[in-house]
C-alpha positions, 0 to 999 in steps of 0.5 A: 368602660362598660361599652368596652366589655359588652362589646367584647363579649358579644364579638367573642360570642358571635366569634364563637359560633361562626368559627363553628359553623365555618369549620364544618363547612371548610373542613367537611366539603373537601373531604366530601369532594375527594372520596366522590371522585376518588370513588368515581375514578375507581370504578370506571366504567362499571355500570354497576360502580357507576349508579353507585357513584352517581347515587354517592355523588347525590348524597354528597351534592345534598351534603354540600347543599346543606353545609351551604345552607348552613353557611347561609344561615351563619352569614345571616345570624352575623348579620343579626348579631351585628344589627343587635350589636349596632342596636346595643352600641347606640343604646350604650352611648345613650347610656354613657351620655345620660351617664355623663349628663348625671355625673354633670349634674352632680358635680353642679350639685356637689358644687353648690352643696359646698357653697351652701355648706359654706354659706350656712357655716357664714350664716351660722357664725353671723347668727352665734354674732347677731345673738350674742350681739341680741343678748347684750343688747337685751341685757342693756335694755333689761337694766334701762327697763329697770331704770325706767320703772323705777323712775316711772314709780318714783314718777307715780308715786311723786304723782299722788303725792302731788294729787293728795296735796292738791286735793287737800289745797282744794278741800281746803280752798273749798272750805266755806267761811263765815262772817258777821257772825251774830248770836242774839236771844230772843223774847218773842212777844204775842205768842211769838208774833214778834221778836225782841232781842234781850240780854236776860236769861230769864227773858230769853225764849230763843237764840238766834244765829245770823251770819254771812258766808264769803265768795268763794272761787273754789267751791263748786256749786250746789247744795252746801251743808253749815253745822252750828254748834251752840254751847251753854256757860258750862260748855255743855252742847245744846241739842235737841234731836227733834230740831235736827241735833246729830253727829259730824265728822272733823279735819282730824277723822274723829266724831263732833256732836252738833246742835243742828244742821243747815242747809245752804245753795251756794254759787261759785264764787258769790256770797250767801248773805243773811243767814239765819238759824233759830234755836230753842231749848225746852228749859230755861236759858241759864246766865252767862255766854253762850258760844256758836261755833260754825263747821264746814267740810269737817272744819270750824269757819267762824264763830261767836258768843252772846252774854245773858245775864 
C-alpha cells in the first residue's frame, strides 16, 4: 500500500513538470513560426523588410534553439526521475519483503507466545496440583514425625531405664561377698611376739578379723575397698582415727561410721583368701559379744561376732 501511494506521487510530480515544459514548447513554437512567415510574406522584397525579417527569423530560430534545448532538458529530467523511480520501487520491495519477513516473525512469535502462555497456564495448574499434593504429604509426614519422636522418646526413655536397671544388676553382681568370717581376741605374749586367742576380756589386747572374699564373674579387676565395722556389747562403734577410723556412704544414700578400712587386690572371678584385720583399742575390752559387720560398694556382705567373757 505504501508503494502505491509513493508511486502515484512521484508520477503526478514528474507529470506535473513535463506537462509544463511541454506546453511551452507545443503552444509557443507555432506561434513563433506563424508571425516569422507572416512577416516574412508581408514585406516582400523590401530590402530593408528583409534584413528585418532575416534578423526576426534569427531570433525566432534562437527561441526554437532554446525551447529545444528546454525539450532536451525535460526528456532528461524524465529520465532521472524514472531511473529514481525504479531505484525507489526496488528500495520499496526490499522494504515490503523485510516487512513481510517481520509480519512472519511475529506470527511465529504470537504463535509460540500462546503456546507458552498455554503451557505456563498447564505448568501452573500442575504446580497449584503438585503443592497441594506437597502440602498433604507434609502434613502426613509432620504427624508420622510426630509419631515417631514420641516412639523415639518412649524408646529412649525405655533405654535408660533399662540402663539404670542394668547398672544396678551390675553394682550389684559387682558387690564382693564375705565368707569365713572369724572375730578372734587376741593375748599377745612377749611383748606381742606371739599371739594366743582368748575368751576373756580381761586378757584380751586385740581383736582380730580373718575371712574370705568369694569369686566373683562381675567385678572387675583392681584394687577393692572392704570397710569393717566393730561394735562393743553395747553396740557402741569402736573407732580410733590413727588406726584409719572414718566414714562411708551405704545402698540407701546416707552416711556410716566405720572402724577401719582395708584395702583388697581382686581378679575377676577368682577369690581372695585369708584376710586379716587386727584392731586394738587403748582401753580395756568390755564383757559380752562384740559383732563385725563387712561393707562392700555401700552394701553389708557378711559379718560376725566373738563372745568375751
Amino acid at each position: 500500500m505504501t508503494r502505491k501511494i509513493v508511486l502515484a506521487s512521484v508520477g503526478r510530480f514528474c507529470d506535473n513538470i513535463v506537462n509544463k515544459r511541454l506546453r511551452v514548447v507545443f503552444i509557443y513554437t507555432p506561434a513563433f513560426l506563424f508571425l516569422t512567415n507572416a512577416l516574412i510574406s508581408c514585406n516582400g522584397n523590401n530590402p530593408a523588410s528583409q534584413a528585418k525579417g532575416q534578423s526576426t527569423k534569427d531570433s525566432l530560430a534562437a527561441a526554437q534553439d532554446t525551447i529545444q534545448a528546454q525539450n532536451n532538458a525535460v526528456h532528461a529530467l524524465i529520465d532521472e526521475y524514472a531511473s529514481k523511480s525504479a531505484m525507489l520501487d526496488s528500495q520499496i520491495m526490499q522494504k515490503d519483503k523485510a516487512i513481510e519477513k517481520l509480519k512472519s516473525i511475529n506470527g511465529h512469535l504470537e504463535k509460540t507466545n500462546k503456546k507458552l502462555a498455554s503451557e505456563l497456564k498447564t505448568d501452573k495448574k500442575l504446580i497449584a496440583s503438585l503443592k497441594d499434593d506437597l502440602n498433604e504429604k507434609s502434613k502426613t509426614y509432620e504427624q508420622q514425625l510426630g509419631l515417631l519422636e514420641n516412639d523415639k522418646n518412649d524408646l529412649l526413655r525405655q533405654r535408660d531405664s533399662l540402663i539404670a536397671k542394668y547398672n544396678k544388676v551390675l553394682a550389684l553382681g559387682s558387690v564382693l561377698h564375705a565368707s569365713n568370717i572369724r572375730l578372734t581376741a587376741i593375748h599377745l605374749k612377749h611383748h606381742g611376739t606371739k599371739e594366743k586367742d582368748t575368751k576373756r576380756a580381761r586378757r584380751a589386747d586385740e581383736l582380730k578379723v580373718d575371712f574370705d572374699i568369694d569369686e566373683n564373674r562381675v567385678a572387675e579387676n583392681g584394687t577393692k575397698k572392704l570397710y569393717l565395722v566393730i561394735k562393743d556389747p553395747a553396740g557402741k562403734l569402736l573407732s580410733n582415727t590413727a588406726e584409719g577410723s572414718g566414714s562411708m556412704t551405704i545402698s540407701n544414700g546416707s552416711q556410716m561410721d566405720y572402724s577401719v578400712l582395708k584395702e583388697i587386690p581382686l581378679v575377676t572371678n577368682q577369690p581372695v583368701k585369708d584376710i586379716s584385720v587386727e584392731w586394738k583399742q587403748e582401753g580395756n575390752y568390755e564383757k559380752g559379744d562384740y559383732t563385725i559387720t563387712i561393707y562392700n560398694g555401700g552394701y553389708r556382705i557378711g559379718g560376725g561376732q566373738v563372745e568375751l567373757k
